[in-house]
C-alpha positions as CSV (number, residue, x, y, z in Angstrom):
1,X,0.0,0.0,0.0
2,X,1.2,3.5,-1.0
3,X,1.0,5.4,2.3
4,X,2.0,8.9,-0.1
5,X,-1.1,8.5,-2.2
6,X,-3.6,8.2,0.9
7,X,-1.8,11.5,2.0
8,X,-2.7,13.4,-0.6
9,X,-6.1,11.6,-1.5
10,X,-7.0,12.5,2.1
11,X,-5.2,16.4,2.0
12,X,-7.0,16.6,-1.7
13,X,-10.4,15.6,0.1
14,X,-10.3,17.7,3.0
15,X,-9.3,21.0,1.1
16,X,-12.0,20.3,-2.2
17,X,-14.6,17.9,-0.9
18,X,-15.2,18.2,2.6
19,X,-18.9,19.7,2.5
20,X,-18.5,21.2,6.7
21,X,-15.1,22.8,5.7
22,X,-16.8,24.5,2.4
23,X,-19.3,25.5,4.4
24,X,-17.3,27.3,6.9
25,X,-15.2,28.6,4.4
26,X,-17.9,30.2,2.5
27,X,-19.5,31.7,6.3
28,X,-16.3,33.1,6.4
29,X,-15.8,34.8,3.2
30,X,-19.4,36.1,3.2
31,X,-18.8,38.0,6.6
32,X,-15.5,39.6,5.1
33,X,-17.6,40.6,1.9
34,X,-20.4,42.4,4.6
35,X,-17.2,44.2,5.7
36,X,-16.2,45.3,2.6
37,X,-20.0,46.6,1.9
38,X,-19.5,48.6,5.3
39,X,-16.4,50.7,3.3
40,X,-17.0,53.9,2.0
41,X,-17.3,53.8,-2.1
42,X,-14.3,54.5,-3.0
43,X,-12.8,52.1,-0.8
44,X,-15.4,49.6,-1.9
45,X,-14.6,50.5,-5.6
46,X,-10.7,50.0,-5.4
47,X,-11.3,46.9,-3.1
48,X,-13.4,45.4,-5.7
49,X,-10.9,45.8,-9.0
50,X,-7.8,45.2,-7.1
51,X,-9.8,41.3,-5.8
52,X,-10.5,41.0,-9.8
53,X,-6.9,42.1,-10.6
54,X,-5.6,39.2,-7.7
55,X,-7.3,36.1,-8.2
56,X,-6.3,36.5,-12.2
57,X,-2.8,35.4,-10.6
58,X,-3.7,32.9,-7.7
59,X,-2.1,29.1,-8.0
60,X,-4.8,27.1,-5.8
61,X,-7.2,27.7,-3.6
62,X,-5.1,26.3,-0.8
63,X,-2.6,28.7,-1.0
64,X,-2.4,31.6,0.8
65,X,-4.5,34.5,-1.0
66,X,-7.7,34.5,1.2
67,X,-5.0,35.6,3.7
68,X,-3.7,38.5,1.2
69,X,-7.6,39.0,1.0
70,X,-8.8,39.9,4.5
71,X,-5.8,41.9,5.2
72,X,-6.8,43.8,2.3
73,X,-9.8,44.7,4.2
74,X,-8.1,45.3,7.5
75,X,-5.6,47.7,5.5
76,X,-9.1,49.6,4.4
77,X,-11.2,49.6,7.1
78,X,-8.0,50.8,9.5
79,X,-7.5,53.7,6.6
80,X,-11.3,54.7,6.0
81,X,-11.7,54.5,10.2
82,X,-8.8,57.2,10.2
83,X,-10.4,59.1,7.5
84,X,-7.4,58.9,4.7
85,X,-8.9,58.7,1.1
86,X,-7.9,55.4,-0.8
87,X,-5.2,56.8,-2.3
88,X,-3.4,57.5,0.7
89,X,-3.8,53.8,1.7
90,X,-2.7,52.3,-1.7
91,X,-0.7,55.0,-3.3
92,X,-1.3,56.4,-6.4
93,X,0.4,53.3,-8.4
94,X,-2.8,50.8,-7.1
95,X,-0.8,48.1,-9.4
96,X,2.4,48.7,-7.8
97,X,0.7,48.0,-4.2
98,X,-0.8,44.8,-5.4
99,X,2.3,43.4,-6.7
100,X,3.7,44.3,-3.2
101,X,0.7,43.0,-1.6
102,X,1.6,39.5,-3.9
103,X,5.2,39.7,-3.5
104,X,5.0,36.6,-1.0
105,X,2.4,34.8,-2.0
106,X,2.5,32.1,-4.8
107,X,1.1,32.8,-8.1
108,X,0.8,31.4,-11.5
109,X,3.2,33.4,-12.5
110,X,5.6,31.9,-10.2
111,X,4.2,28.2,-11.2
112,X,4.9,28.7,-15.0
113,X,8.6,30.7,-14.0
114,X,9.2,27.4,-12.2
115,X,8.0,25.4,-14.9
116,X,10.0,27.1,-17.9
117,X,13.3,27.3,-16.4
118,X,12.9,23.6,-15.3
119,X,11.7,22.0,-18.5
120,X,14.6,24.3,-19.8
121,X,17.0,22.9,-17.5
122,X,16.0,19.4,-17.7
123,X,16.1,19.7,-21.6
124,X,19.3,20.8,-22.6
125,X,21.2,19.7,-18.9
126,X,22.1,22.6,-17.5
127,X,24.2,21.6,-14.8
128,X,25.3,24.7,-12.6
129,X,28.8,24.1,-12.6
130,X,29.2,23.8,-16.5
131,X,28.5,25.6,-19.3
132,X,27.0,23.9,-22.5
């Protein structure tokens, strides 16, 4: 018996198919989204195209955007509670701040990077120590 295989067929169920830990998951999201609908419109506006803007860039739901996500809206409601307009919270370069915001968090992008350079690598050998 492959003990790896049950690992992941267990980790695989309890992060895509365990109905009690969807369901919490999507309690959860729902309040954060009410908190977000408490923001002033601006905030709400920037809040909304900068989520679009993220999840074109997430890897898997396992990995750590919804994190990224609900200090997103701690960052805003700390900023419209001391009465600084969005701007002052993001900057004026709003795509700048989300790469920062993504600067630790895996991506796609990082996936393919990964990807190319090793397919590269494993192609041609590229050993580090010689040139070819």
């Amino acid at each position: 018996m492959n003990w790896g295989k049950i690992k992941i067929t267990n980790k695989i169920f309890n992060d895509y198919f365990n109905i009690s830990k969807i369901r919490e998951s999507r309690r959860v999201y729902k309040q954060q989204m009410q908190r977000v609908k408490d923001l002033p419109e601006n905030y709400q506006y920037v809040f909304k195209k900068i989520q679009n803007h993220m999840w074109q860039f997430v890897a898997a739901p396992d990995y750590d955007m919804m994190e990224v996500h609900y200090g997103l809206i701690d960052l805003f409601e700390e900023g419209a509670s001391n009465g600084k307009s969005i701007l002052e919270v993001t900057g004026e370069d709003v795509a700048a701040f989300v790469d920062e915001l993504l600067k630790n968090t895996r991506t796609y992008t990082d996936d393919w990077r990964t990807k190319l350079n090793n397919e590269i690598k494993n192609k041609i050998g590229i050993d580090k120590n010689t040139k070819k």
